[in-house]
MDAnalysis code that builds the backbone (N, CA, C; Angstrom):
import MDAnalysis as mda
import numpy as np

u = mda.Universe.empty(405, n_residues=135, atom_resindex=np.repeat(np.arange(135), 3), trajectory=True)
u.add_TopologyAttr("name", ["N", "CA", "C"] * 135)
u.add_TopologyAttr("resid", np.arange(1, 136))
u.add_TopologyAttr("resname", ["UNK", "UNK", "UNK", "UNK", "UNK", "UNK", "UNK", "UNK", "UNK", "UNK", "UNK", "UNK", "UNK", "UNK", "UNK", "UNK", "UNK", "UNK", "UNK", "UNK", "UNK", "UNK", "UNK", "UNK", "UNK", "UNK", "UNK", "UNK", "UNK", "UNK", "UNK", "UNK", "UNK", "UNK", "UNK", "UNK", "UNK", "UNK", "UNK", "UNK", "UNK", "UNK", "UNK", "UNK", "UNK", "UNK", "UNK", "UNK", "UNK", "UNK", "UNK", "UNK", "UNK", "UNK", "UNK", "UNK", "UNK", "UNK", "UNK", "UNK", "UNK", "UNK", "UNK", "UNK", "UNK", "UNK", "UNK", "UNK", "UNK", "UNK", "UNK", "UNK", "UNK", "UNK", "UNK", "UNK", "UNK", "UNK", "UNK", "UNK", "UNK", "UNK", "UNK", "UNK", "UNK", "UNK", "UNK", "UNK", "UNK", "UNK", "UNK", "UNK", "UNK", "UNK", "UNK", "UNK", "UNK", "UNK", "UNK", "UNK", "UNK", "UNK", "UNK", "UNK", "UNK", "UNK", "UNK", "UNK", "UNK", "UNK", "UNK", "UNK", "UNK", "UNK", "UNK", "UNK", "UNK", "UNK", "UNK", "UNK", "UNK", "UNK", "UNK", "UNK", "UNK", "UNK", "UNK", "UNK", "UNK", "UNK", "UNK", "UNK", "UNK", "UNK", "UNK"])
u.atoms.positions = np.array([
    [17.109, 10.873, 17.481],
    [15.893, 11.648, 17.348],
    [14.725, 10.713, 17.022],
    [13.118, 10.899, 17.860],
    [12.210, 10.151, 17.388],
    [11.830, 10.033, 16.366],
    [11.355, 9.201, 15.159],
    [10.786, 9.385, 14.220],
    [9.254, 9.063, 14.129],
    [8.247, 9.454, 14.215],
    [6.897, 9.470, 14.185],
    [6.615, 8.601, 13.005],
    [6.084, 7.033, 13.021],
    [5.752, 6.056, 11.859],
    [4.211, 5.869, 11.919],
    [3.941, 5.293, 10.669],
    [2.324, 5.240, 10.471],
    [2.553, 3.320, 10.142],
    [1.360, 2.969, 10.793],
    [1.287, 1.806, 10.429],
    [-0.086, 1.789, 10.332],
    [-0.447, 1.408, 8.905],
    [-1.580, 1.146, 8.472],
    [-2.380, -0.168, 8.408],
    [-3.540, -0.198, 8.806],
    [-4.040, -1.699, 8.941],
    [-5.221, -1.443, 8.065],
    [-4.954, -3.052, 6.948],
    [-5.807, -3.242, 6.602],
    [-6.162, -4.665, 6.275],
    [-7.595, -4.849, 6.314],
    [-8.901, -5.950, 6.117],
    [-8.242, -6.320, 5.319],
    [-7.921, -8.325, 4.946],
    [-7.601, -8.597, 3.715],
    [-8.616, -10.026, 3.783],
    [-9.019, -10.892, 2.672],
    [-9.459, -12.063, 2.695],
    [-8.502, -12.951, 2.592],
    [-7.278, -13.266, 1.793],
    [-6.655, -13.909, 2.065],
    [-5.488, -13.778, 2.608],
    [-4.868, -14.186, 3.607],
    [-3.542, -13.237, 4.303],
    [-2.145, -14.106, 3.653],
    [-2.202, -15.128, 3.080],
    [-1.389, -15.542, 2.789],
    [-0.797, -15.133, 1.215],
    [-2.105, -15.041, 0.798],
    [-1.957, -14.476, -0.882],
    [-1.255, -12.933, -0.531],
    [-2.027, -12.151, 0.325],
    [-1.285, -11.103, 0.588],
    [0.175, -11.256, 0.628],
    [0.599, -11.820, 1.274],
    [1.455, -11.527, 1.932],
    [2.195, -11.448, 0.398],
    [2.099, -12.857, 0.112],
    [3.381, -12.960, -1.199],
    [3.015, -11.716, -2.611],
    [1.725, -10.936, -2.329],
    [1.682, -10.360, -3.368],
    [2.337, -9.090, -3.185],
    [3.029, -8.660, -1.535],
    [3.765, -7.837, -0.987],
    [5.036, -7.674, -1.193],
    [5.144, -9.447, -0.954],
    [6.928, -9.645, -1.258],
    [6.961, -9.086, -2.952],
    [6.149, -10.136, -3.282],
    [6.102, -9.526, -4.936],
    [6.675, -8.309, -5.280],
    [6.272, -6.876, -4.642],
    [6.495, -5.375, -5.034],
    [8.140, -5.532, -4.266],
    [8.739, -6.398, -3.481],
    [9.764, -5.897, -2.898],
    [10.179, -5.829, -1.363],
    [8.788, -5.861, -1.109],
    [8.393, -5.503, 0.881],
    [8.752, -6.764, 1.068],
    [9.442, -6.372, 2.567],
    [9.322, -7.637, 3.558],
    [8.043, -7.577, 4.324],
    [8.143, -9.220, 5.351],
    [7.028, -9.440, 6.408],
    [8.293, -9.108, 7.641],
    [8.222, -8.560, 8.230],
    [8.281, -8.761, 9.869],
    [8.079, -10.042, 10.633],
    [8.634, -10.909, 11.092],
    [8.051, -12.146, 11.800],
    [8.089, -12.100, 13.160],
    [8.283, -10.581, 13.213],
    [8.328, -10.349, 15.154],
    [6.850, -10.070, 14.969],
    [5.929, -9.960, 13.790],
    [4.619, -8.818, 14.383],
    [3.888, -9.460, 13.216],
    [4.090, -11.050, 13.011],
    [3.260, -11.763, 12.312],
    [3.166, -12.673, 12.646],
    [1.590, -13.443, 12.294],
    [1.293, -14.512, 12.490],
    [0.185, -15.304, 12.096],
    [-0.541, -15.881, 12.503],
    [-1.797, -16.605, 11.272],
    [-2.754, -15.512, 11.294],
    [-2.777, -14.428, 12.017],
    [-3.962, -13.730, 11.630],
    [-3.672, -12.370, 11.263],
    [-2.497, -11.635, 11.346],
    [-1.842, -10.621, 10.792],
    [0.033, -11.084, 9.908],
    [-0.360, -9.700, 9.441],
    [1.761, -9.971, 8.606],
    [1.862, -8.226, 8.577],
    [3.397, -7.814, 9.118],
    [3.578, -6.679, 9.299],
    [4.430, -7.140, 8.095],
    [3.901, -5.488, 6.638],
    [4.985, -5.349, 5.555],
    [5.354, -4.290, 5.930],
    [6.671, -4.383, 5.985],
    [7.795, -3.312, 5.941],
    [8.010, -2.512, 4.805],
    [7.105, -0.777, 4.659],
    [7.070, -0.479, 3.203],
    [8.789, 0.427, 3.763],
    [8.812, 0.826, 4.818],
    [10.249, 1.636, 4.987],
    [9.937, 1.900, 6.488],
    [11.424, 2.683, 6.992],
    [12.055, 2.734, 7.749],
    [10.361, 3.020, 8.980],
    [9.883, 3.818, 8.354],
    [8.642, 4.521, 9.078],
    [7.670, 4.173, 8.721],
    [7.319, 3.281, 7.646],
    [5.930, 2.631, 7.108],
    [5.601, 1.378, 7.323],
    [4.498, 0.990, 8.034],
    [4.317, -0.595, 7.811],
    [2.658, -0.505, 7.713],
    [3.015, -1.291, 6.412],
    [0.990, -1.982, 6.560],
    [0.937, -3.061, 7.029],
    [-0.208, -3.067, 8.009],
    [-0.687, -4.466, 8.763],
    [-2.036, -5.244, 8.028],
    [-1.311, -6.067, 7.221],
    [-2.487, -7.170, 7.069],
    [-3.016, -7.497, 8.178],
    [-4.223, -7.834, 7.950],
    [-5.328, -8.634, 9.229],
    [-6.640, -8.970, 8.824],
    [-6.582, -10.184, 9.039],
    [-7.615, -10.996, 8.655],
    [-8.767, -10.465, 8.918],
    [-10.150, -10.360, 8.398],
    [-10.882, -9.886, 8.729],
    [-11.640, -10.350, 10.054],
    [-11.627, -11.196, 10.459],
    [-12.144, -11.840, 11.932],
    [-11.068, -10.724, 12.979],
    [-9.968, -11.368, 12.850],
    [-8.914, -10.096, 13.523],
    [-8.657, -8.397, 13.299],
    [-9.116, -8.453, 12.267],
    [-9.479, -6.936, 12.245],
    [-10.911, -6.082, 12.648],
    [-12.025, -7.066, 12.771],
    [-13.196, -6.437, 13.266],
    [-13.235, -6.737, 14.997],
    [-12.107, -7.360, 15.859],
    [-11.916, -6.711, 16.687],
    [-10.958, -5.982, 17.100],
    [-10.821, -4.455, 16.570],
    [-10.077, -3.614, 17.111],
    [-11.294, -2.576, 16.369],
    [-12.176, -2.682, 15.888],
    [-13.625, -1.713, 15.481],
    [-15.110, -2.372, 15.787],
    [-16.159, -1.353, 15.719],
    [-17.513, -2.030, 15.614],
    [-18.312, -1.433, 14.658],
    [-17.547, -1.028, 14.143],
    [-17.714, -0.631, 12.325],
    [-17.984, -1.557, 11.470],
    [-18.966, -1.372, 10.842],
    [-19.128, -2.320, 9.064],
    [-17.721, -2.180, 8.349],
    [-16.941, -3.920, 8.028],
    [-15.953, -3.827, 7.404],
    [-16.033, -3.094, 5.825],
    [-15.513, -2.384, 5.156],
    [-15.754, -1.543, 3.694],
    [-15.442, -2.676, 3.191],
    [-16.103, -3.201, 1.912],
    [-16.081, -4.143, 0.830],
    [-14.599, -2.826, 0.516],
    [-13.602, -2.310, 0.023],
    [-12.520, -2.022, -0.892],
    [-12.815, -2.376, -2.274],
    [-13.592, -3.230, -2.670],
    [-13.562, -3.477, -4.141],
    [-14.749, -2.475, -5.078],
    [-15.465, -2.041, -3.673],
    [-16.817, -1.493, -4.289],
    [-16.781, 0.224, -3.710],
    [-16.156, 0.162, -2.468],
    [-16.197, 1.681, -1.693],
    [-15.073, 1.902, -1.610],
    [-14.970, 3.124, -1.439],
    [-13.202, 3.483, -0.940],
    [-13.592, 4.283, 0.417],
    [-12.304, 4.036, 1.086],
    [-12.836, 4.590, 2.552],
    [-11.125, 5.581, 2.986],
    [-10.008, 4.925, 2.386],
    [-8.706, 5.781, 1.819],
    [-7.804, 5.263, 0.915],
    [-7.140, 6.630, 0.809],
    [-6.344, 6.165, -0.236],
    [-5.098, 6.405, -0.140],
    [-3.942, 4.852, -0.218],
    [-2.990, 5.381, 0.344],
    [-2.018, 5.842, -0.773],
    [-1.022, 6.655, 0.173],
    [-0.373, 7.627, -1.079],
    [1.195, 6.970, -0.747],
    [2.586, 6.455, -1.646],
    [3.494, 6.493, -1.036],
    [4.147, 7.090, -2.418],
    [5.312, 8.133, -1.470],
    [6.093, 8.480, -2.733],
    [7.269, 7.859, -3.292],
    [7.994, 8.251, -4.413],
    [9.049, 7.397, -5.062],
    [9.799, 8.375, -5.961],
    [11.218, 7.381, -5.543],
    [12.377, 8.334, -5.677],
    [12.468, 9.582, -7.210],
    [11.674, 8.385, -8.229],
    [11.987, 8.853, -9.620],
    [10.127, 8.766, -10.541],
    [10.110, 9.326, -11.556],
    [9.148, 8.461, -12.275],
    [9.281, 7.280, -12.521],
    [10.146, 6.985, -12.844],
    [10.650, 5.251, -13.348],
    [10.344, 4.664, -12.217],
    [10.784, 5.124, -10.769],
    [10.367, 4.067, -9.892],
    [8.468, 4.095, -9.664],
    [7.896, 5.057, -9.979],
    [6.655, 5.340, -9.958],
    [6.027, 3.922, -10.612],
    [6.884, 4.108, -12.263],
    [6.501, 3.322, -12.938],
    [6.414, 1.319, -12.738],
    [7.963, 1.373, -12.180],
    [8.063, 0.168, -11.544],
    [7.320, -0.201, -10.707],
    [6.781, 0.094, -9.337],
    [6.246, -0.605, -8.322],
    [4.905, -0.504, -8.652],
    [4.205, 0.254, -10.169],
    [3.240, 0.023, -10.525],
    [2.848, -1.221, -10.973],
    [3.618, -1.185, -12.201],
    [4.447, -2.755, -12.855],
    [4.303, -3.804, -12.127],
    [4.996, -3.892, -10.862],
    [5.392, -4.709, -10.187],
    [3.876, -4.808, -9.583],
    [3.384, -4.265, -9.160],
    [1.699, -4.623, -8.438],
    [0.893, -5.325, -9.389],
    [0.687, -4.856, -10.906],
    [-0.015, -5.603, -11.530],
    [0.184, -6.601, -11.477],
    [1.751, -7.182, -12.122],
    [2.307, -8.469, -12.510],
    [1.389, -8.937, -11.387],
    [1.749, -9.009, -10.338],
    [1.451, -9.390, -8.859],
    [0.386, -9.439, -8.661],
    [-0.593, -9.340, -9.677],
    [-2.176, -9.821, -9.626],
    [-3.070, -8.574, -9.599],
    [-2.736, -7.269, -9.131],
    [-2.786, -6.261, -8.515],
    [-3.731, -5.278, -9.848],
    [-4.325, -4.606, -9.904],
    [-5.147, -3.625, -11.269],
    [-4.581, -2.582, -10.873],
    [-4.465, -2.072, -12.303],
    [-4.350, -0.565, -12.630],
    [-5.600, 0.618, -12.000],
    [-5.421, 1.621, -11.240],
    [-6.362, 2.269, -10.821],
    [-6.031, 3.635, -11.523],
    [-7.170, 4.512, -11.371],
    [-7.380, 5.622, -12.442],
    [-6.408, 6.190, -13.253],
    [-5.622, 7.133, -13.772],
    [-5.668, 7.629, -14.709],
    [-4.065, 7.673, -14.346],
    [-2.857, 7.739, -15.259],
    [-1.498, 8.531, -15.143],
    [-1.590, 10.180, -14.966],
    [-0.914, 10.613, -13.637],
    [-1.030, 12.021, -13.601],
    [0.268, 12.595, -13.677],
    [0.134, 13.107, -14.807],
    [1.682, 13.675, -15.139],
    [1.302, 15.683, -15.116],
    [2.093, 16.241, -14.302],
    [2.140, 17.688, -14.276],
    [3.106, 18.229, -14.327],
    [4.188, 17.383, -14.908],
    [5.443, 17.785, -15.369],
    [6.015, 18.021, -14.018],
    [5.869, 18.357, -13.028],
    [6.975, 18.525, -12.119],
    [6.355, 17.687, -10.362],
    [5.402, 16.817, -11.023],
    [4.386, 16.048, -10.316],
    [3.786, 15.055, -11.142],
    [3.928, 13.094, -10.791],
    [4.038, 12.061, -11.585],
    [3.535, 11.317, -10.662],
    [2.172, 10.871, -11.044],
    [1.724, 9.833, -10.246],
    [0.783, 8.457, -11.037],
    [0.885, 7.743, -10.423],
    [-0.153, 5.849, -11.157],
    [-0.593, 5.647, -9.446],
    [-1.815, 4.640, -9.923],
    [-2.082, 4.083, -8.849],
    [-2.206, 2.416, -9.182],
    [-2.421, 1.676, -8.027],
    [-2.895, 0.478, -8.522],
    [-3.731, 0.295, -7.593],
    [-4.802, -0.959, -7.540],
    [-5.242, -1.641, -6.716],
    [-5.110, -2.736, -6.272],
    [-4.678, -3.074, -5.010],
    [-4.388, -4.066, -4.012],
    [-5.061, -5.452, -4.352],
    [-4.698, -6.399, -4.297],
    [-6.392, -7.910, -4.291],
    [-7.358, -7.561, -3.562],
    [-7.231, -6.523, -2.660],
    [-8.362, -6.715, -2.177],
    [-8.902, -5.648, -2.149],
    [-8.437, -4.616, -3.181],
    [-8.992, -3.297, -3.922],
    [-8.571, -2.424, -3.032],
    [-7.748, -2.436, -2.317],
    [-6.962, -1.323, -1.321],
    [-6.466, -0.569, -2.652],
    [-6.762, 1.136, -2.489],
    [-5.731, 1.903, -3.503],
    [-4.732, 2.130, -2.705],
    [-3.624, 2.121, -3.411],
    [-2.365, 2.779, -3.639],
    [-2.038, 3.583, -4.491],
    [-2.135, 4.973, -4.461],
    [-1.273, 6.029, -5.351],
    [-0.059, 5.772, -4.989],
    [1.018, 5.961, -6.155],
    [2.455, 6.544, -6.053],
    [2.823, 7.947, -6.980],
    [3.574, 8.480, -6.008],
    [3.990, 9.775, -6.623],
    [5.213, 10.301, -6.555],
    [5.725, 10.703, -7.700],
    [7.084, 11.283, -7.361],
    [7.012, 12.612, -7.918],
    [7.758, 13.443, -7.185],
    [7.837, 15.036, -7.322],
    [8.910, 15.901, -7.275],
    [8.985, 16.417, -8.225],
    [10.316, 17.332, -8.547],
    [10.696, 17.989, -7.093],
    [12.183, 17.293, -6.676],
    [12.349, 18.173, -5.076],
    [12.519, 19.675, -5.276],
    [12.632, 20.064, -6.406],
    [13.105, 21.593, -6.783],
    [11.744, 22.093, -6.633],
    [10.309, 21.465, -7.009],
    [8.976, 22.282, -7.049],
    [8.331, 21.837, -5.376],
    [9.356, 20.792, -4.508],
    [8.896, 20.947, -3.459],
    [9.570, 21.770, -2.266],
    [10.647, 22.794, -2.742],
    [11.486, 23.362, -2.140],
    [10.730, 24.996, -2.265],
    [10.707, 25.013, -3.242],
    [10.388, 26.100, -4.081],
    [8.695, 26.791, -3.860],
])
């Protein structure tokens, strides 16, 4: 059966710092779909973010690149198995150079942190009671 994947691309300044601040959380690179001016991270089976240099990323737009550190333009969301893992790959982003972004959202049957990327990309993570997503 097909599975429909999102691969997200985003603007980075340094692609090499990226990369290792990726491995850092856990992700692999792809080396079929990398190279000096992009790195495919493998967040799962159906997720990959595409680093790309900003020279290589302003041609596939003719859009003003978003500064990320100053505007937000999205925000990505990935979920996780547990709170604890919420908590971890939060963890794991800071260590990794990475900031804490707004607030812990706890709704008891809905648990989310965010961080920010080096290059101020958000990432929310969220994990959610499968019983309040059944239900």
């Amino acid at each position: 059966m097909y599975q429909q994947m999102i691969f997200v691309n985003l603007p980075v300044n340094d692609l090499d710092t990226s990369k290792k601040f990726f491995t850092e959380l856990g992700y692999t690179i792809n080396p079929q779909f990398s190279d000096e001016k992009a790195a495919s991270v493998v967040i799962s089976d159906t997720i990959v973010a595409m680093l790309l240099t900003k020279p290589f990323y302003s041609t596939f737009t003719k859009k003003e690149i978003a500064d990320a550190t100053t505007t937000s333009e999205v925000l990505i969301c990935l979920s996780a198995e547990s709170r604890e893992k919420v908590d971890e790959l939060v963890e794991k982003a800071i260590a990794a150079g990475g900031t804490a972004s707004g607030t812990t959202q706890d709704h008891g049957f809905m648990y989310g942190r965010a961080f920010d990327d080096l290059d101020g990309h958000t990432w929310e993570v969220v994990w959610m009671d499968p019983a309040a997503v059944q239900g």
